[in-house]
Residue frames as qw, qx, qy, qz and C-alpha x, y, z in Angstrom:
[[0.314, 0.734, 0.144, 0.584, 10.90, -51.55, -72.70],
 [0.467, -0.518, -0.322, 0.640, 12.79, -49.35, -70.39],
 [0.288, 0.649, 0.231, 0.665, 11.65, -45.83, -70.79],
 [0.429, -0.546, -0.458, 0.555, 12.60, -42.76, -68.73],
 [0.274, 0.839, 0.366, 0.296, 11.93, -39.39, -68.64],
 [0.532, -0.194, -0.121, 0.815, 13.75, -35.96, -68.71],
 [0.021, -0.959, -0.066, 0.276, 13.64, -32.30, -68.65],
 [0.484, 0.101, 0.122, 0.861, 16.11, -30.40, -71.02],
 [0.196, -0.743, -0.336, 0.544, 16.71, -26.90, -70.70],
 [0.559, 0.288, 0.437, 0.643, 16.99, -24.24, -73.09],
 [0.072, 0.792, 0.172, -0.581, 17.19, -21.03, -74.18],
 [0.510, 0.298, 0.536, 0.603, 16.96, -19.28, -77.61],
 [0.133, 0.410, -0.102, -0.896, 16.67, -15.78, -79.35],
 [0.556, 0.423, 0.711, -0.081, 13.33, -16.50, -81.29],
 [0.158, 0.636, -0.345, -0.672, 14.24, -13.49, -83.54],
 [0.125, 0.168, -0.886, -0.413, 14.60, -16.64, -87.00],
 [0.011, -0.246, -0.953, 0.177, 11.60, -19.03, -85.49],
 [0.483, -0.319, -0.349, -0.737, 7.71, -19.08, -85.54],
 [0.630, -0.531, 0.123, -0.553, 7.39, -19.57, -82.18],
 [0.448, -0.442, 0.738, -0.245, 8.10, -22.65, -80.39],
 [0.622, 0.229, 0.713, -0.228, 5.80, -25.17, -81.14],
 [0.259, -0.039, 0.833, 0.488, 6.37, -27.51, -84.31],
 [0.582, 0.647, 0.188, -0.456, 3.78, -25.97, -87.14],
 [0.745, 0.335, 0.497, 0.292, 3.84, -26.66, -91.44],
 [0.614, 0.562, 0.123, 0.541, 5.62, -24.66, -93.62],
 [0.208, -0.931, 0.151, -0.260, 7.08, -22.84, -90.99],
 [0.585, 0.124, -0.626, 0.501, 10.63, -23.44, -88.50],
 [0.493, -0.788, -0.094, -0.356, 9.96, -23.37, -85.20],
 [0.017, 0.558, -0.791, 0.252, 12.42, -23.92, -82.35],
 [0.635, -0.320, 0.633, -0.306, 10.79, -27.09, -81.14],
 [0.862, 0.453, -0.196, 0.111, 11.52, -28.88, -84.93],
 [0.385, 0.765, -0.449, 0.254, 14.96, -27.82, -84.52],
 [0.535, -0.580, 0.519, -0.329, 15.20, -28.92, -80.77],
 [0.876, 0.165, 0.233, -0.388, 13.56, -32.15, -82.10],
 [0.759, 0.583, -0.247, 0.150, 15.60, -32.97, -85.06],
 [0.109, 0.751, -0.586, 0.285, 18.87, -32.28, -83.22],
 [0.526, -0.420, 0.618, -0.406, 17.92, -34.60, -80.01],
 [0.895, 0.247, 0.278, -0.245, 16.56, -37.65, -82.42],
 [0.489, 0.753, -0.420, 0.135, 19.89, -37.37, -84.34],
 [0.249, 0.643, -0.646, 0.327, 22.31, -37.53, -81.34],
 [0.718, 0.029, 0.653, -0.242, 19.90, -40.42, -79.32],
 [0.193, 0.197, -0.813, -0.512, 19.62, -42.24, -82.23],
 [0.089, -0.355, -0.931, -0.004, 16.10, -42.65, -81.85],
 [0.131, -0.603, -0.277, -0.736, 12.93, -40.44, -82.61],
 [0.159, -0.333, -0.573, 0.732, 12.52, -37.65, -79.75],
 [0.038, -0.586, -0.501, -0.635, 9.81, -35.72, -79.50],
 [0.198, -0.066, -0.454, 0.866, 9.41, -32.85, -76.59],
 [0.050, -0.770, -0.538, -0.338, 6.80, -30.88, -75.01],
 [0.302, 0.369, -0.208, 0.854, 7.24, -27.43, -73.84],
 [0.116, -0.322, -0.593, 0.729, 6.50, -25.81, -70.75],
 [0.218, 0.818, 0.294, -0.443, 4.25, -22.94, -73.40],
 [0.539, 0.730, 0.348, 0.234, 3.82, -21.53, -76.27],
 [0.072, -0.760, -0.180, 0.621, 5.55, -18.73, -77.40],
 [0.416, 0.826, 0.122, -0.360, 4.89, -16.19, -80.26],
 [0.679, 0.447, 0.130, 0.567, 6.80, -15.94, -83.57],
 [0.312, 0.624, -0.133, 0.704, 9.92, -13.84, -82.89],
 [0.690, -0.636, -0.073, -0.338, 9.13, -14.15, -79.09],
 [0.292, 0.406, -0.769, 0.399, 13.30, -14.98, -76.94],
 [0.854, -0.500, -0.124, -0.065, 13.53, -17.50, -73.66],
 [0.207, 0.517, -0.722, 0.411, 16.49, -17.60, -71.33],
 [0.248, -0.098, 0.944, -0.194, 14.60, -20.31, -69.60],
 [0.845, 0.008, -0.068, -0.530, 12.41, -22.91, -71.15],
 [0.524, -0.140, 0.816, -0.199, 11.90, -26.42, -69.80],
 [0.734, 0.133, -0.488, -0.453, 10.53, -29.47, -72.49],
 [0.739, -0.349, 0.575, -0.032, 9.86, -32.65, -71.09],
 [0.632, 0.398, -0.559, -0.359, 10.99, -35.87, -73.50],
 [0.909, -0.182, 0.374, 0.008, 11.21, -40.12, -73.00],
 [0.195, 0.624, -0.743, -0.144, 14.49, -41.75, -74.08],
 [0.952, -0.223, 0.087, -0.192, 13.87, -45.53, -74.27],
 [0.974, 0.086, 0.056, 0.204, 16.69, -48.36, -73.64],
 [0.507, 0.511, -0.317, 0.617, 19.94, -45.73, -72.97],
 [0.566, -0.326, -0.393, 0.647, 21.81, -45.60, -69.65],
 [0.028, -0.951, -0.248, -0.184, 21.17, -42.02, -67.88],
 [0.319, -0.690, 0.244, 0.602, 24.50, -40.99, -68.04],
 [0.459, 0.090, 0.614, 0.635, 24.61, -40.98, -71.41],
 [0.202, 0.607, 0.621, 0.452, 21.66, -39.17, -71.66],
 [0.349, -0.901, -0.172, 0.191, 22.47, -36.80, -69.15],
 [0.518, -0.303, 0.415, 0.684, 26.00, -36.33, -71.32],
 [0.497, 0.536, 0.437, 0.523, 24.22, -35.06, -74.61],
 [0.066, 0.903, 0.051, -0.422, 23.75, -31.19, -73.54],
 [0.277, -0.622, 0.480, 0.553, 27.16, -31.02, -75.68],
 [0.233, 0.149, 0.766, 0.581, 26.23, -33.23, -78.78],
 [0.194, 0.770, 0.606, 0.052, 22.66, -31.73, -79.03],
 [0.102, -0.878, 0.012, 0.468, 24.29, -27.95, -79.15],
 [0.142, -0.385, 0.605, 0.682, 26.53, -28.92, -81.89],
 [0.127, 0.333, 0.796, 0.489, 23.77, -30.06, -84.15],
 [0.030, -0.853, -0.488, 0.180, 21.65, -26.60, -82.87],
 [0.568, 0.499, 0.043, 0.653, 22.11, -23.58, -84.38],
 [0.505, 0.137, -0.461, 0.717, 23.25, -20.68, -82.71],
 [0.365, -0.416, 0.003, -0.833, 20.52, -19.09, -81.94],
 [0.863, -0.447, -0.003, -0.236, 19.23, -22.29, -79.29],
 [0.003, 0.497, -0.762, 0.416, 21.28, -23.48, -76.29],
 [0.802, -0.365, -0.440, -0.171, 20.66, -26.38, -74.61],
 [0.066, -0.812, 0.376, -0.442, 21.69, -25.97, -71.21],
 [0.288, -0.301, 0.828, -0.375, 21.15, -28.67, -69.07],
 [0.787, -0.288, -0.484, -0.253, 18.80, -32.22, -69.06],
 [0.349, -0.331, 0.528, -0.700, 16.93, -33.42, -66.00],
 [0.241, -0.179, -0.949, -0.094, 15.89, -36.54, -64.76],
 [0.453, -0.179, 0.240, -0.840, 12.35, -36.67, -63.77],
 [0.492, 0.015, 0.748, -0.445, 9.75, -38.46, -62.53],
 [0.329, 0.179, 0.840, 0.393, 7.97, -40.50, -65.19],
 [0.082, 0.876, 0.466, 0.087, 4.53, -38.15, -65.08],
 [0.156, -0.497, 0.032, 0.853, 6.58, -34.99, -64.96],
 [0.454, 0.683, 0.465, 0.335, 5.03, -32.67, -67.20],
 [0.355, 0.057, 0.066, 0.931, 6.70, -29.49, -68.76],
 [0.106, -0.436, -0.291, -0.845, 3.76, -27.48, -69.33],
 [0.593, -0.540, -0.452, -0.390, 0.99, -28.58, -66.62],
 [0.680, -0.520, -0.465, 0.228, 3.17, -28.87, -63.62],
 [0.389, 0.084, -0.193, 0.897, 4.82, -25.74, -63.48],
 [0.317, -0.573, -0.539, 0.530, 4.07, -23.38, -60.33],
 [0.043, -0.910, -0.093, 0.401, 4.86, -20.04, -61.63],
 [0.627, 0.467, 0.291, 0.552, 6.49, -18.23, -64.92],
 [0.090, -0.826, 0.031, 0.555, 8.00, -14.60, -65.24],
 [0.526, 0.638, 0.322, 0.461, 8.49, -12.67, -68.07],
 [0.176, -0.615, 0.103, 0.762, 10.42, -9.27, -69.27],
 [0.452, 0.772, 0.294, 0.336, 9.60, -6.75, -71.92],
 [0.500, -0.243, 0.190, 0.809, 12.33, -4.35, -73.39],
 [0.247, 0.942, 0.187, 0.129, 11.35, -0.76, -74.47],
 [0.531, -0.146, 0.107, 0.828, 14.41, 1.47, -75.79],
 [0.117, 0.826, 0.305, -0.459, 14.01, 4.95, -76.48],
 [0.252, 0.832, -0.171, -0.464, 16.29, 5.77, -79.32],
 [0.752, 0.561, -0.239, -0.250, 17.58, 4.50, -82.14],
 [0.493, -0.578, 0.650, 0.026, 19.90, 1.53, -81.57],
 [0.782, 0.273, -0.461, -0.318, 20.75, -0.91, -84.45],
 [0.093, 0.299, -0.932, 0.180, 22.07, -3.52, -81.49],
 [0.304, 0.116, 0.731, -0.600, 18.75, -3.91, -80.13],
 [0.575, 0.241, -0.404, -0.669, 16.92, -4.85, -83.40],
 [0.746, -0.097, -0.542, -0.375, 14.57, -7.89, -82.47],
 [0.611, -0.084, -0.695, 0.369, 15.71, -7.71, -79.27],
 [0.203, -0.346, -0.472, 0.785, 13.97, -4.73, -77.70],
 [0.231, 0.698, 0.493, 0.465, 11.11, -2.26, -79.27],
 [0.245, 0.161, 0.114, 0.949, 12.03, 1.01, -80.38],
 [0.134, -0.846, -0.444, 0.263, 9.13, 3.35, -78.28],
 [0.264, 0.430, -0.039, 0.862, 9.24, 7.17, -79.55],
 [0.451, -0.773, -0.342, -0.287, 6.70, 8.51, -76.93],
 [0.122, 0.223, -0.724, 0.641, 7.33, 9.45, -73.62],
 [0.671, -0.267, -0.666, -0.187, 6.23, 7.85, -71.10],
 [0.508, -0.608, 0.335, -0.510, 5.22, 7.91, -67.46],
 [0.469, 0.312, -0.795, 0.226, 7.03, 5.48, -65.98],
 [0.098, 0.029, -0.828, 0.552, 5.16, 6.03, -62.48],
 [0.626, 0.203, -0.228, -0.717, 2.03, 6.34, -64.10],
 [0.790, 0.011, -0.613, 0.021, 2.70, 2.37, -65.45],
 [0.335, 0.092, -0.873, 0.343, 3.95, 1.15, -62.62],
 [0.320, 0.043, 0.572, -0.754, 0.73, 2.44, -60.22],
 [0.720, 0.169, -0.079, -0.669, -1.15, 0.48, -63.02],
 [0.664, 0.180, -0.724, -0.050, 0.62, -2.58, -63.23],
 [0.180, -0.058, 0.745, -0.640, 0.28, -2.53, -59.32],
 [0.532, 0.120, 0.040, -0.837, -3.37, -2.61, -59.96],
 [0.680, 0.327, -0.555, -0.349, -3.01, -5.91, -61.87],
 [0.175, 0.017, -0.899, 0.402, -1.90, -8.13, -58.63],
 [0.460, 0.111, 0.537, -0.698, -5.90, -7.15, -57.04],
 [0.785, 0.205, -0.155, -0.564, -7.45, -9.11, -60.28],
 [0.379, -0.249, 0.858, 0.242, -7.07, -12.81, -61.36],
 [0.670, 0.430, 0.589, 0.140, -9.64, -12.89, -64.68],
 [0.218, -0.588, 0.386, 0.677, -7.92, -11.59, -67.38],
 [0.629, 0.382, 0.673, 0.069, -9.91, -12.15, -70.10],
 [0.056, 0.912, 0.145, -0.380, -9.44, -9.04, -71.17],
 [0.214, -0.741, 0.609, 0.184, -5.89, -9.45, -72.01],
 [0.427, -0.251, 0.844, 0.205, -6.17, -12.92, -73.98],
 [0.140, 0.048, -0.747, -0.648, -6.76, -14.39, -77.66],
 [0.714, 0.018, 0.201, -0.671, -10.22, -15.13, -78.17],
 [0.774, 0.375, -0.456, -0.230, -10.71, -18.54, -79.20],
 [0.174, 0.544, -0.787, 0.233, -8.23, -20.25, -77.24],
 [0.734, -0.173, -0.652, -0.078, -8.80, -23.77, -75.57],
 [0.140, 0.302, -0.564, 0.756, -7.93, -22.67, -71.93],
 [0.367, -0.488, -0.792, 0.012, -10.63, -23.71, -69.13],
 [0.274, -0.880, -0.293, 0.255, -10.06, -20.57, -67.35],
 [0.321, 0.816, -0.019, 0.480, -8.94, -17.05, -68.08],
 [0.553, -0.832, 0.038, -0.013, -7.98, -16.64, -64.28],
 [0.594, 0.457, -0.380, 0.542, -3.95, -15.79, -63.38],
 [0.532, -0.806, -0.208, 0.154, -2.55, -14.88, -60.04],
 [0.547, 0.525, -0.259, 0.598, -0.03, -12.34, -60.91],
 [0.665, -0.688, -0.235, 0.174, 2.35, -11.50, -58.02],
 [0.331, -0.604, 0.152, 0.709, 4.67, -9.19, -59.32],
 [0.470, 0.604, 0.390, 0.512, 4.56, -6.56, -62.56],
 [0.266, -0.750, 0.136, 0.590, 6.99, -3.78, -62.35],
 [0.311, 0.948, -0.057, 0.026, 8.82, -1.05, -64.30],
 [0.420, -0.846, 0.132, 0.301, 11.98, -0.30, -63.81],
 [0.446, 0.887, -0.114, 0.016, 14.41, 2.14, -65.79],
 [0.875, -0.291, 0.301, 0.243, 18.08, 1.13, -67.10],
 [0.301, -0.306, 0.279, 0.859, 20.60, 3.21, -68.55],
 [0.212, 0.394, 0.021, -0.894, 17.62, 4.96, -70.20],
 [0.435, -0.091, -0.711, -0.545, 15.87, 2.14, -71.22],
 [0.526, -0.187, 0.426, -0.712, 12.96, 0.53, -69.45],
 [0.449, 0.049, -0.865, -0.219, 11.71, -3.45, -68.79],
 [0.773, -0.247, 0.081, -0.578, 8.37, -4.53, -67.54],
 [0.229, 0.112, -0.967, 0.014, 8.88, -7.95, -65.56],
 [0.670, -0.122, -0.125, -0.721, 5.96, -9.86, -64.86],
 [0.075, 0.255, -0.942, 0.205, 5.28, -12.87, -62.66],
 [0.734, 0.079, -0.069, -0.671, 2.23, -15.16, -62.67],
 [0.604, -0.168, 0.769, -0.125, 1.28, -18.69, -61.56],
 [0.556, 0.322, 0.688, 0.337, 0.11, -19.30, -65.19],
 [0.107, -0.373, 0.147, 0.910, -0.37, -16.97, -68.39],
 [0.559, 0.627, 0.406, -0.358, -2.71, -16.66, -71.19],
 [0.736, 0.295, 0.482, 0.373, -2.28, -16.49, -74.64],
 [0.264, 0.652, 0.165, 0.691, -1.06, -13.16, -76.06],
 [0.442, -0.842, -0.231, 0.206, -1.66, -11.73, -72.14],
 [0.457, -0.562, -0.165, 0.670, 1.75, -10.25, -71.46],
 [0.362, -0.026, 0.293, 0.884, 1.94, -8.35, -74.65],
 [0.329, -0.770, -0.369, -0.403, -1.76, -7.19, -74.47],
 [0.582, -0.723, -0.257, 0.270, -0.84, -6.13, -71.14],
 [0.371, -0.171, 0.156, 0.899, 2.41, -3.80, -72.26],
 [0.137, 0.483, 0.341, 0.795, -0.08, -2.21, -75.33],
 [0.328, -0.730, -0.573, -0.176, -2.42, -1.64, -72.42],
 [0.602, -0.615, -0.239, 0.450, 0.08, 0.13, -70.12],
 [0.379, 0.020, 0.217, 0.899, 1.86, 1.98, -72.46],
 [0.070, -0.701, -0.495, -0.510, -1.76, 3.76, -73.16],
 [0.557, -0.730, -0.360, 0.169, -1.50, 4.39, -69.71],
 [0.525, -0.466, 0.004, 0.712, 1.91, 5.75, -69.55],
 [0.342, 0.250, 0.419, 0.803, 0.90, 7.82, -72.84],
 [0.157, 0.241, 0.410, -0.866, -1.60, 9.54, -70.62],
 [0.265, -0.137, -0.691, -0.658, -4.43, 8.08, -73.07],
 [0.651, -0.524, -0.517, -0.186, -6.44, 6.30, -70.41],
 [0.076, -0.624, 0.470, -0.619, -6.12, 6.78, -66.58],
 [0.104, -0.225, 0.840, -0.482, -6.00, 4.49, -63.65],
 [0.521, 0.312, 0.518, -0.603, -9.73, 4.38, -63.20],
 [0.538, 0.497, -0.419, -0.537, -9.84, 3.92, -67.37],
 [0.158, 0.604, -0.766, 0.153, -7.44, 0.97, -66.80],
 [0.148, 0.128, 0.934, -0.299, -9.03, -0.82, -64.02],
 [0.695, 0.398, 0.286, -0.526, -12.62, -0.65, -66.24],
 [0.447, 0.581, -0.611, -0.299, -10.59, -2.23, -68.69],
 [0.010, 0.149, -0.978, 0.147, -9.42, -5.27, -66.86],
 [0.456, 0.152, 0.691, -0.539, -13.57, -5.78, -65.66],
 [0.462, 0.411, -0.187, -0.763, -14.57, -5.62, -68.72],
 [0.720, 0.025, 0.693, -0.037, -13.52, -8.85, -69.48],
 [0.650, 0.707, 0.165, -0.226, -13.37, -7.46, -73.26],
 [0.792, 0.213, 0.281, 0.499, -10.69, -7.94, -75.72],
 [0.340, 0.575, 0.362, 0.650, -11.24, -5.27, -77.61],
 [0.231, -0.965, -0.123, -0.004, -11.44, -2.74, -74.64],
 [0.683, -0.552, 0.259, 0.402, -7.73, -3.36, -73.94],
 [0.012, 0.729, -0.518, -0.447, -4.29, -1.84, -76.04],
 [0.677, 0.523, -0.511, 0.083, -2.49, -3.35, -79.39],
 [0.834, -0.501, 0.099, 0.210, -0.78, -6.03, -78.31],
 [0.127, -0.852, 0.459, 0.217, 2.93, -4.64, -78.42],
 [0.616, 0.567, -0.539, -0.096, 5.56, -6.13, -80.87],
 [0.923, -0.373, -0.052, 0.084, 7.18, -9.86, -79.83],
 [0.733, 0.271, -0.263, 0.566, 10.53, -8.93, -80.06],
 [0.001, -0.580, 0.530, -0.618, 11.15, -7.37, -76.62],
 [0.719, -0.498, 0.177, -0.452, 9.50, -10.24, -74.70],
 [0.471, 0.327, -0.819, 0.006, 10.98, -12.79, -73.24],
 [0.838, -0.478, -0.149, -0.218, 10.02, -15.80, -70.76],
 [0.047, 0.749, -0.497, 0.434, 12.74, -15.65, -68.19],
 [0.300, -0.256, 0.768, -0.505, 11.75, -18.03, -65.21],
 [0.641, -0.274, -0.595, -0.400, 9.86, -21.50, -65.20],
 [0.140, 0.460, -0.757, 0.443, 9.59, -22.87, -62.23],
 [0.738, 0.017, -0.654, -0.166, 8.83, -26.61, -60.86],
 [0.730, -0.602, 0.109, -0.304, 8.22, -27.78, -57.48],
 [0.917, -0.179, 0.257, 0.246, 11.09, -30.97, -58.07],
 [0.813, 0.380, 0.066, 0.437, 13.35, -28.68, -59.46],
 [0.717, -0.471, 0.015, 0.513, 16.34, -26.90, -58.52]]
């Protein structure tokens, strides 16, 4: 049996999808991925993703690994083109990657970044693709709290209860603000994330920038270690996962 593995890339506007990851009576993007790749190999594929993400939740990079058994790797490094025509427009495959045989999509990646989109006024282009904030907001307010967020690494605060995760710890190394033709996108960068973290982390800042809590409020929040001390987590349709990134990749 001659089996070899790959990386494919992708991106998609989750805006249609329940999230990534292949659930019942639901569409998710990693059926669709699935179905498309097992079609145009002629031979059942089945991927794993780098992470979860939320119903209604965009990527402009995500990594799956998959095994192809018994097909020359130029052929299988030729499908980006058939596997897009049998995806719909909302997912892109971008690229496949040979890897090593243990490569894993989800466990071996080094570091992820995200970006949340807040718009301030009414905009029917940015529907599921940014959330509509009426408040104002302190912009340098958030940002002297999301500074605050690089001196912790347990975040328990910030994640689903329940969740199967050995450790709540993260090393985030960057979480900025910063304002664009009068809108405004939080990017975030972290060797690993948590479940529901970045968007608990926006409801939490935005309290901040709504002058609810202060700095000192903020950072008794994060110690708490409590769910329930921390913000609404904010709507999924301004986040996206932006960056994976792999030690053997380019």
């Amino acid at each position: 049996m001659n089996k070899k593995r790959y990386f494919i890339q992708i991106a998609y506007d989750g805006s249609l999808y329940h999230g990534w990851q292949i659930q019942p009576n639901a569409i998710t993007v990693q059926e669709l991925l699935d179905k498309a790749m097992s079609t145009f190999y002629r031979q059942p594929i089945e991927t794993l993703g780098c992470g979860r993400t939320d119903s209604g939740v965009h990527a402009t990079e995500f990594y799956a690994h998959f095994d192809v058994e018994n097909l020359e790797e130029s052929k299988v490094l030729q499908g980006v083109a058939g596997i897009n025509a049998m995806l719909p427009y909302q997912i892109a495959a971008k690229r496949i990657i040979p890897v090593h045989e243990e490569a894993h999509a989800r466990f071996d990646a080094t570091a992820r970044a995200y970006k949340y989109y807040l718009h301030f006024e009414k905009d029917p282009f940015k529907i599921n693709r940014s959330w509509l904030v009426k408040d104002k907001l302190d912009v340098n307010l958030m940002n002297q709290a999301a500074a605050l967020l690089l001196d912790y690494t347990d975040f328990s605060c910030f994640s689903k209860s329940n969740t199967q995760t050995f450790t709540n710890n993260c090393k985030i190394v960057k979480a900025v603000f910063e304002e664009t033709d009068g809108d405004l996108v939080f990017t975030i960068e972290a060797d690993r994330f948590l479940r529901n973290m970045v968007r608990a982390i926006m409801g939490t800042l935005v309290r901040v920038g709504k002058q609810e809590i202060n700095l000192e409020e903020f950072n008794a929040v994060i110690e708490s270690k409590n769910r329930s001390k921390a913000g609404q987590s904010v709507p999924a349709c301004g986040l996206y996962l932006v960056k994976v990134e792999y030690p053997y990749l380019k």
